[in-house]
N, C-alpha and C positions, 0 to 999 in steps of 0.2 A: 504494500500500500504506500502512496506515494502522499504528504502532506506539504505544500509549499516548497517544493520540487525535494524534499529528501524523504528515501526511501525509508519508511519504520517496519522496524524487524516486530515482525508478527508473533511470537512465542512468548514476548515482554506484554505484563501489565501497560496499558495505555500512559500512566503516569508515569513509568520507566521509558516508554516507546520515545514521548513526545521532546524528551530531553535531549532525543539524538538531533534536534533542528536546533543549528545555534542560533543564542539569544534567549532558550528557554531554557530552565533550569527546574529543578525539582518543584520549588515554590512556585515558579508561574505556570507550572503544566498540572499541580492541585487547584489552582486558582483557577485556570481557562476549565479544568472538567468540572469547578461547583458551577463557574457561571452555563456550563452546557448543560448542567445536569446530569451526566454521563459517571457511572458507577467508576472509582477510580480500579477497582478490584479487575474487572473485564482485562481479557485480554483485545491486544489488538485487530487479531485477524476477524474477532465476533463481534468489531462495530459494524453497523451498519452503514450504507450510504447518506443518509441523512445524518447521522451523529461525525460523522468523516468532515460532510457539506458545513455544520455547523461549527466545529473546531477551523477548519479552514478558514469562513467568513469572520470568526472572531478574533483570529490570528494576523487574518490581511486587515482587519477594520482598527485595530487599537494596539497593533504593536509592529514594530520595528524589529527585522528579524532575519535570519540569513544574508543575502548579498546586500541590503540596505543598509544593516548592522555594520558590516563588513567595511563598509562606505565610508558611515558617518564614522568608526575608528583609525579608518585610516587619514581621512581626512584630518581628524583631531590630533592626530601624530605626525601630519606634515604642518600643522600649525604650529606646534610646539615645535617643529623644525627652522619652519622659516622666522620665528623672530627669536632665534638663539636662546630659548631658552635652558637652564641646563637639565632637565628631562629630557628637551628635545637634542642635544648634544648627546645623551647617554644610550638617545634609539640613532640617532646615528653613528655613533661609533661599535652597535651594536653591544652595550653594558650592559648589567642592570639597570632598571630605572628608580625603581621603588626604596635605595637604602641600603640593599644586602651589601654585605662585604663581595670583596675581590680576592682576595688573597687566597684564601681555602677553597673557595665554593665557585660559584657562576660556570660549571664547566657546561652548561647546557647553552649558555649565550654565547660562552668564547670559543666555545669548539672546545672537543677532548685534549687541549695542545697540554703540555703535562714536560715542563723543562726541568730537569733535575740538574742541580749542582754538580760539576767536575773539582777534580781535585787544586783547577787551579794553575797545573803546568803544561807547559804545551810539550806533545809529543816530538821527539827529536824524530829529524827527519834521516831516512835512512840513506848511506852516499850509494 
């Protein structure tokens, strides 16, 4: 089944399903099935076309979500680009943005690069 072009795996509880579309998370896929009405308990593949029809229109009507979402973050991070600020200096040099140290950790921003200390002397070259 297909909800705002992403595929929901059928086997999950609807409230697990609907988190696979980004922008929606645990709390607002409880949230959009009180306002459907829709049992959050149901699996996905036994909605029906009408409860499908109805999550959809309430998901296009009042929320911002996949490639819109995608949009307005990126957008917000070329802003903090172009007027220098230092978050936007921290997505462009590819950091952390949020605070974490550097030193120990960030290896998921900086790449696995992992430079270990030499002794110090340079190897003699052989004649």
């Amino acid at each position: 089944m297909r909800i705002s072009g992403v595929n929901i795996p059928d086997e999950k509880k609807i409230g697990i399903s609907l988190s696979y579309i980004y922008g929606v998370g645990a709390f607002l896929a409880d949230k959009i099935l009180k306002e459907t009405k829709i049992d959050s308990g149901k699996k996905a593949k036994d909605l029906t076309p009408d409860e499908v029809n109805k999550i959809q229109s309430l998901l296009d009507k009042n929320y911002k979500i996949e490639g819109e979402l995608r949009q307005i973050v990126r957008q917000n991070i070329g802003r903090l680009r172009d007027i220098k600020s230092y978050r936007g200096t921290r997505h462009t040099r590819r950091l952390p943005v949020k605070g974490q140290r550097t030193k120990s950790n960030s290896r998921t921003v900086r790449g696995n690069v992992r430079k270990t200390a030499g002794s110090g002397k340079r190897k003699v070259e052989l004649k």
